[in-house]
C-alpha positions in Angstrom: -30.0 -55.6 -56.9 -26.4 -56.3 -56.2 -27.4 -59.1 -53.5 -27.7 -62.2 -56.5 -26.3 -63.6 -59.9 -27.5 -65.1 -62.9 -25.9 -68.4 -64.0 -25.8 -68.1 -68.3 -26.1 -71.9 -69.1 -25.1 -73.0 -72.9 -27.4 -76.1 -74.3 -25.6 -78.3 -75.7 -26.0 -79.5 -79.0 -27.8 -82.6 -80.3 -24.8 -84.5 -80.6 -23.7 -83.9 -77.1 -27.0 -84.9 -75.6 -27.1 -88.1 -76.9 -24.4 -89.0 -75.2 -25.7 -87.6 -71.6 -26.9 -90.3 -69.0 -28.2 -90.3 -65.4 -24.3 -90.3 -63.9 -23.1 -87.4 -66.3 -25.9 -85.4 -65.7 -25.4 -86.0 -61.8 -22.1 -85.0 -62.0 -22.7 -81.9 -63.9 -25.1 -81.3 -61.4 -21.6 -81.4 -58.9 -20.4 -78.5 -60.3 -23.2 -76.4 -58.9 -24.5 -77.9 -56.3 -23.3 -79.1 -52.7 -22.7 -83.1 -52.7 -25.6 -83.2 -49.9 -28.2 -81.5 -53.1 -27.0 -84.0 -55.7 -27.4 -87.2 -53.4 -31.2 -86.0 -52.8 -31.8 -85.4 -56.4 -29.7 -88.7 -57.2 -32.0 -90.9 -55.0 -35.4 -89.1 -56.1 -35.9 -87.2 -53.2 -37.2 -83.7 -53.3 -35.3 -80.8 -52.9 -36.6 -79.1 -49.1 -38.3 -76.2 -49.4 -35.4 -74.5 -46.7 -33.2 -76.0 -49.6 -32.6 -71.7 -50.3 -32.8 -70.2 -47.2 -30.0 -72.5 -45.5 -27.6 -71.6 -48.2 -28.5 -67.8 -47.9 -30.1 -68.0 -51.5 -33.3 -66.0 -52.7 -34.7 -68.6 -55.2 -38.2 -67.3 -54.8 
């Protein structure tokens, strides 16, 4: 299937999650996600289900 990609995340280590709040973790959410997806996860909202199929994703 040439029509998707995989996205290799690292975890980072102990000492680098203690230091992760709500805002870092929001902004690291920036990096792959459109501003529009991080505001609705920011204020607690859930993610629409067209959420894939408007961005021409297969997340299913």
């Amino acid at each position: 299937m040439s029509n998707h990609f995989h996205l290799l995340v690292e975890e980072p280590d102990e000492t680098e999650r203690t230091n992760l709040n709500r805002d870092t973790l929001l902004r690291r959410l920036g990096f792959l996600y459109d501003q529009v997806t991080v505001d609705t996860v920011a204020n607690g909202e859930p993610v629409p289900a067209n959420f894939c199929a408007d961005r021409g994703l297969s997340c299913g």
